[in-house]
C-alpha positions in Angstrom: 173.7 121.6 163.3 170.6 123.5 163.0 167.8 123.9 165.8 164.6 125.5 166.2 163.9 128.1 168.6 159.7 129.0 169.8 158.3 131.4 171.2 154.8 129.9 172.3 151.7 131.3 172.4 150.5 132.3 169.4 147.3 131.7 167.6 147.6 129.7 164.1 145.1 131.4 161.5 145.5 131.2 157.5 146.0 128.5 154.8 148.7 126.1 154.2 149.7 123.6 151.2 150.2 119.8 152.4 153.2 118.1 150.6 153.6 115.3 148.6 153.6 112.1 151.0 156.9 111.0 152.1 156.3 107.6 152.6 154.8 107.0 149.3 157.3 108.9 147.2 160.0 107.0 148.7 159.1 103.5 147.3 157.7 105.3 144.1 161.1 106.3 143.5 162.5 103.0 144.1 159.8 101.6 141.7 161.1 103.9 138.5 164.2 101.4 138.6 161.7 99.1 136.7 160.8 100.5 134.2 162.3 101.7 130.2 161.9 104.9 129.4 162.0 108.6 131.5 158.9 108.1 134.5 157.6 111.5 135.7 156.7 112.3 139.4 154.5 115.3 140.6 154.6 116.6 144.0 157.4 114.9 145.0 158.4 116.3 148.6 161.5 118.2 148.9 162.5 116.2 152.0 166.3 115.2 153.6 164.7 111.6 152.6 164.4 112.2 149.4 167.6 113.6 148.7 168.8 110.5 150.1 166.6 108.3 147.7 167.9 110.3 144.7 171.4 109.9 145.9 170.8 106.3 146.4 169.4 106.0 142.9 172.2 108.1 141.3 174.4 105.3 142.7 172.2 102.5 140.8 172.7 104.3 137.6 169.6 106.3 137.8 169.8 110.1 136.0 167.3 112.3 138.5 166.3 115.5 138.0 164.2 117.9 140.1 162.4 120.8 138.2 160.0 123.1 140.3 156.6 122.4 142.2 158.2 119.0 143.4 158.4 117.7 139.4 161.1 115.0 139.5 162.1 113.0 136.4 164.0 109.4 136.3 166.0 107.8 133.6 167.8 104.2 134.2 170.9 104.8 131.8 173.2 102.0 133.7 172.2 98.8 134.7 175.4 97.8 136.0 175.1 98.7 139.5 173.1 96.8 141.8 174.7 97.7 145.4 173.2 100.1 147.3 176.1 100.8 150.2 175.9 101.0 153.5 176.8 104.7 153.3 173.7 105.7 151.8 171.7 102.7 153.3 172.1 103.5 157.0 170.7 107.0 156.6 167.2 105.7 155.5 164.9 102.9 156.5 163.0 103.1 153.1 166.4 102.7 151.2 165.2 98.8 151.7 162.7 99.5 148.7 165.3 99.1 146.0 165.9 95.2 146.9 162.8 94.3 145.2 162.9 96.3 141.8 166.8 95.7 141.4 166.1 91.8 141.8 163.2 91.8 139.3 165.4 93.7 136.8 168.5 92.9 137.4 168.6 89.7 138.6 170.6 90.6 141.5 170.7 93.2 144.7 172.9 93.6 147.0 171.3 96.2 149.6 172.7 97.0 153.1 170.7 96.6 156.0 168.5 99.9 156.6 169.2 102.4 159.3 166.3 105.4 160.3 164.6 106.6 163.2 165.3 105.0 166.7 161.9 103.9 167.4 162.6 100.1 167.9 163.7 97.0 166.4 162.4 96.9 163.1 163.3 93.6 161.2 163.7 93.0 157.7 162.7 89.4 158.1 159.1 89.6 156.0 160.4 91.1 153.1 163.2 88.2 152.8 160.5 85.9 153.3 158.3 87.3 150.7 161.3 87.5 148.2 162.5 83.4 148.6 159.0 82.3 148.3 159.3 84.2 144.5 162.5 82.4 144.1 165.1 83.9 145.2 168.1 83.0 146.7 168.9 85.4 150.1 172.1 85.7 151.4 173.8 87.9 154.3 177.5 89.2 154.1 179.4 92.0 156.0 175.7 93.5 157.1 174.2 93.4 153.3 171.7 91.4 152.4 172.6 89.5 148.9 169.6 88.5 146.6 169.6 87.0 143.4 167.4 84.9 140.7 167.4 84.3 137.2 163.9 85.2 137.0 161.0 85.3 139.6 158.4 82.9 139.8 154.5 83.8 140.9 153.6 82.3 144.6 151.9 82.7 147.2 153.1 84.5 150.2 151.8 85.8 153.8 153.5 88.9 154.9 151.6 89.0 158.6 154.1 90.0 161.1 153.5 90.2 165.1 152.6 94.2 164.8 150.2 93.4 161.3 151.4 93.9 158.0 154.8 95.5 156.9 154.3 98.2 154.5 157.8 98.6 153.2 157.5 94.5 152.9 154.3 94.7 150.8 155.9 97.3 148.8 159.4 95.4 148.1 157.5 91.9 147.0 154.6 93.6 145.1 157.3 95.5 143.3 159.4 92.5 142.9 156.4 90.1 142.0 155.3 92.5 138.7 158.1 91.1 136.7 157.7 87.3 138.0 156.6 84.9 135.7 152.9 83.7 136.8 150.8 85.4 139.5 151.5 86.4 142.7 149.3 86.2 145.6 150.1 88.3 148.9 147.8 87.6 152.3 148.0 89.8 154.7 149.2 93.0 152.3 149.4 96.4 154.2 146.6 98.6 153.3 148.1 101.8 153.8 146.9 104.5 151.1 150.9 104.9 149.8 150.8 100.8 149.1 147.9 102.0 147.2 149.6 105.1 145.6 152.5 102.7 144.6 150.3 100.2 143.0 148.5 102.5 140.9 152.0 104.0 139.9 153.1 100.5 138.5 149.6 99.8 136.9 150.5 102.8 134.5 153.5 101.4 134.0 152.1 98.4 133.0 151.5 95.9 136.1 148.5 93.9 136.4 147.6 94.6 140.0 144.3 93.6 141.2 143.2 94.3 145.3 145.3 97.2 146.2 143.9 99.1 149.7 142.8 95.5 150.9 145.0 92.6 152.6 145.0 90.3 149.5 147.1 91.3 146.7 147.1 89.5 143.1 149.6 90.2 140.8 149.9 89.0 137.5 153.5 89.0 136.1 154.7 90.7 132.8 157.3 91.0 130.7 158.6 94.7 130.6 157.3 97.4 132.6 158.0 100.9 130.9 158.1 104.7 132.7 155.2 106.2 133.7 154.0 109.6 134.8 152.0 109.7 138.3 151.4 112.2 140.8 152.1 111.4 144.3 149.2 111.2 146.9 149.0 114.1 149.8 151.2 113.4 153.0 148.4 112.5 155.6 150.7 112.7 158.1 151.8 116.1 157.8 147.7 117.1 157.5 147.5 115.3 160.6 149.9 117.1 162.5 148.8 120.8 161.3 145.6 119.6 162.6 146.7 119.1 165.5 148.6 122.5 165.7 145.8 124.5 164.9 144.0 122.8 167.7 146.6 123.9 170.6 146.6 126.8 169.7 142.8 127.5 169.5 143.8 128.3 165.4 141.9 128.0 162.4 143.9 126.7 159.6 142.9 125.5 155.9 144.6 122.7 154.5 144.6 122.7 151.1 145.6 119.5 149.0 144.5 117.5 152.2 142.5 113.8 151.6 140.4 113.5 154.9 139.5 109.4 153.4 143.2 108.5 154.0 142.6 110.1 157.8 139.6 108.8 159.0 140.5 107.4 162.2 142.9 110.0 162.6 140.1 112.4 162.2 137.5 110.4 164.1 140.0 110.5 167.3 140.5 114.2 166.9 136.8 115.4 167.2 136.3 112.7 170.0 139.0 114.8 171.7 137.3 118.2 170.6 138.9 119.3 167.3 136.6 120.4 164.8 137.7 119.0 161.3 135.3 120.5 158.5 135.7 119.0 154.5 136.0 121.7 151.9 136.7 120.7 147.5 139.9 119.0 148.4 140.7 120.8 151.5 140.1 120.4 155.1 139.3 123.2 158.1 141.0 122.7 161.7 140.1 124.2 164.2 139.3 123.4 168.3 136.7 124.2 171.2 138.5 126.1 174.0 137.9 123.1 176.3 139.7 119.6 175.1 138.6 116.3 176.2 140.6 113.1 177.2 140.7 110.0 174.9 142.2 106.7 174.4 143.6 105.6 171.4 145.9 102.6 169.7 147.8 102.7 167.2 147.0 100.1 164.4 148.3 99.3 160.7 145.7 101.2 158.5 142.8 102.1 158.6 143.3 102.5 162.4 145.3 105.4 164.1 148.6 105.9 162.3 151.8 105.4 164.7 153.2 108.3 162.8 151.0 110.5 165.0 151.2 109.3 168.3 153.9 111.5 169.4 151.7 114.9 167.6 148.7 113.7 169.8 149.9 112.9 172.7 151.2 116.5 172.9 147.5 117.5 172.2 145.9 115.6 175.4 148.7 117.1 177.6 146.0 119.7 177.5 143.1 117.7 177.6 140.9 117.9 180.6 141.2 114.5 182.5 143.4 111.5 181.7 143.8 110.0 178.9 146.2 106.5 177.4 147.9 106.1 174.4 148.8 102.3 173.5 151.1 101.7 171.1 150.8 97.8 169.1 153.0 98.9 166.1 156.7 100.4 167.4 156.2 99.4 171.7 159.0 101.3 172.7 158.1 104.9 170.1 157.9 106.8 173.2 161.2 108.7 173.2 159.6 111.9 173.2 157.7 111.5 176.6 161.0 112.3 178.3 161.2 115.7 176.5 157.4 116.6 177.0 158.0 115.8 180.7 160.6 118.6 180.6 157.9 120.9 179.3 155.7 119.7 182.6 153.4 117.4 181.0 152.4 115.0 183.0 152.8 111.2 181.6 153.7 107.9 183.3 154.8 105.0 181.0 153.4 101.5 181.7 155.0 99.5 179.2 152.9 99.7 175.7 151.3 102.6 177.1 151.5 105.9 178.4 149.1 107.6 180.7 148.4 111.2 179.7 147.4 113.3 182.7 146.0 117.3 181.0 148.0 119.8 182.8 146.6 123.3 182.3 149.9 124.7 180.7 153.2 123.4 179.2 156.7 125.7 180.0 158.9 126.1 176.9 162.3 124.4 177.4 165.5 123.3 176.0 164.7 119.7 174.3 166.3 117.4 172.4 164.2 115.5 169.1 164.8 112.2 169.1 163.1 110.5 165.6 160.8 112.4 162.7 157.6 112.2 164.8 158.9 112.9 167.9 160.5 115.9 166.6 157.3 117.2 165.4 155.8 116.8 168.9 157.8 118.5 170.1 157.5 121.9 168.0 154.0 121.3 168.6 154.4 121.5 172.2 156.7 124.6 171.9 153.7 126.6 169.8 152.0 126.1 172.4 154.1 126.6 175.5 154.8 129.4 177.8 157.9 131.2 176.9 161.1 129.6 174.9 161.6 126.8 173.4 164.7 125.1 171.7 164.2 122.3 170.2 168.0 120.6 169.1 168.9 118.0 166.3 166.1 119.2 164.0 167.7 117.2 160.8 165.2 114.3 162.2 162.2 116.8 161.0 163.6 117.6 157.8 163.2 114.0 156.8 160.5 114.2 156.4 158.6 117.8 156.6 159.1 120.0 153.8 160.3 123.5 155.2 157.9 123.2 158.0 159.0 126.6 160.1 158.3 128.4 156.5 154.5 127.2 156.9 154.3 127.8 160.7 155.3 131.0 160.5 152.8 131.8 157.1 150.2 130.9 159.6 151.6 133.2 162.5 154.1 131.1 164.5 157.0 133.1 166.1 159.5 130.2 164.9 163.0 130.8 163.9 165.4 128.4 162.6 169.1 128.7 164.2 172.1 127.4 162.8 174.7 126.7 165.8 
């Protein structure tokens, strides 16, 4: 098992390339199962996640191939296959996306029920719901989820849930619903740029998608959808979080491929707290003031702050001069890596759905343990900047979904090392 070891201090200066987004390649690749023909992805992240999807495709009789500069082809050559085993299911959340594309084609799924991160209950509830009201017929056995239908019919469907929207939801029934027969109307769609990404993938492979980026969703069923070639959107996420590393460290670092309109609250927050995000031609400049300010902030579906960087900036106002609180409306209990950080001697206290962020004027490197993808990446955040060592444990978390990210910390001057045990 490999883990990271940082030695903090260090100023972050130079240019780095942002990947492919994970979380729109994932149900991208799902999608391909759709359509006739070869479909063609560019900039496809070379992520543990991935690898998973691909295997997980491989299984459903899917030939994938990976050429260079994150290139990835898919061919459906068997169509006999429609479990996707617990095996492959339980290493990935997102391996859910399949349900909706192997129903519309196939007529029948049989998917097991997801695994992923540890950052809270997670229900697949909303995307069951989404799929009976287009006609299917949902059953559960030995921890699978069965779905089947002779063919889809258009409906209309709310996918609101008690934290907003699901995105993996709005992906599984939009995907499902571009084969139905009729149109499809979804209230309450997530809004999230990779719902968008995945739309505009299945428009060129012929869906009729009309409202994608807003909460109401019309779909207009077809026939036959046939391969496409698409290039996936840039990982805001990981722009987020280099950000945010080039501000601890008082850094300067250029993000090229970097789409500051899928990050506006994200970079709203960060100049409130003192980060100075400047827009290039398809690039973005990071860097900080020497003095960082306190801030509140919640996390909300999009356009509000992304949950997938609440760990990376609560690690930034450890710093901050004053106190600060971090609510949390989408995962409550994401706050696994407040234990850790404490170990580093930041100074948080948890009051249920928040945590209270007191600036401390240093953090002392540490042995830690990651605990989910976002955690882990606060965590190497907090270790660039530390005082001293630190040794950050279970890195595979990270890997799911950064691609090579010690290779690009240390191209902008981190001393980071990975160590196999």
């Amino acid at each position: 098992m490999d883990k990271f070891v940082i030695q903090g201090g260090g100023r972050l200066k130079g240019e780095v390339e942002i990947s492919g987004s994970k979380n729109a390649a994932l149900p991208i690749l799902a999608a391909a199962l759709l359509g006739e023909g070869t479909s063609v992805l560019n900039g496809v992240p070379d992520l543990a996640d991935v690898r998973h999807m691909v295997d997980l495709l491989g299984d459903l009789g899917a030939e994938v191939s990976r050429g260079d500069d994150g290139r990835m082809e898919i061919s459906v050559t068997d169509e006999s296959h429609s479990h996707a085993e617990y095996d492959r299911v339980r290493k990935m959340r997102a391996s859910i996306c399949v349900l909706g594309p192997l129903l519309a084609r196939r007529g029948k799924a049989r998917v097991a029920m997801p695994g992923g991160c540890a950052i809270g209950s997670r229900p697949i509830n909303l995307h069951l719901r989404g799929l009976r009201a287009l006609g299917a017929k949902i059953d559960l056995d030995g921890g699978d989820v069965i779905a089947t239908a002779d063919r889809l019919r258009g409906s209309s469907i709310f996918l609101g849930g008690p934290f907003g929207s699901t995105v993996l939801g709005t992906a599984n029934v939009m995907s499902a619903a571009t084969l139905a027969q009729g149109t499809t109307v979804i209230e309450s769609a997530a809004c999230e740029p990779e719902i968008v990404d995945l739309a505009n993938f299945l428009t060129r492979m012929g869906a009729k998608i009309r409202g994608a980026g807003s909460p109401r969703l019309v779909i207009e069923g077809v026939e036959a959808l046939n391969a496409a070639e698409h290039t996936v959107v840039p990982d805001r996420i990981e722009a987020g979080t280099f950000m945010i590393a080039a501000a601890l460290t008082n850094g300067e670092v250029t993000l090229r491929n970097c789409c500051t309109d899928h990050m506006m609250a994200v970079v709203d927050k960060l100049r409130e707290v003192g980060v100075i995000v400047e827009q290039t031609n398809g690039a973005a400049v990071a860097s900080s003031v020497r003095r960082l300010e306190p801030a509140d902030v919640t996390t909300q579906p999009y356009p509000g702050f992304p949950t997938d960087l609440q760990a990376q900036l609560m690690t930034l106002l450890t710093l901050a001069d004053g106190n600060s609180a971090i609510t949390e409306k989408v995962f409550p209990d994401r706050f696994m890596h407040v234990a850790e950080l404490l170990r580093m001697g930041a100074d948080i206290r948890k009051e249920g759905p928040t945590a209270i962020v007191t600036g401390v004027r240093q953090l002392v490197g540490a042995p830690v343990m990651a605990s989910d993808l976002r955690a882990s990446a606060a965590l190497v955040l907090a270790g660039l900047v530390a005082r001293g060592q630190t040794t950050i444990q279970r890195v595979y978390h990270i890997d799911r979904g950064y691609e090579r990210i010690e290779l690009k910390l240390r191209s902008l001057g981190a001393n980071i090392e990975r160590v196999s045990d």
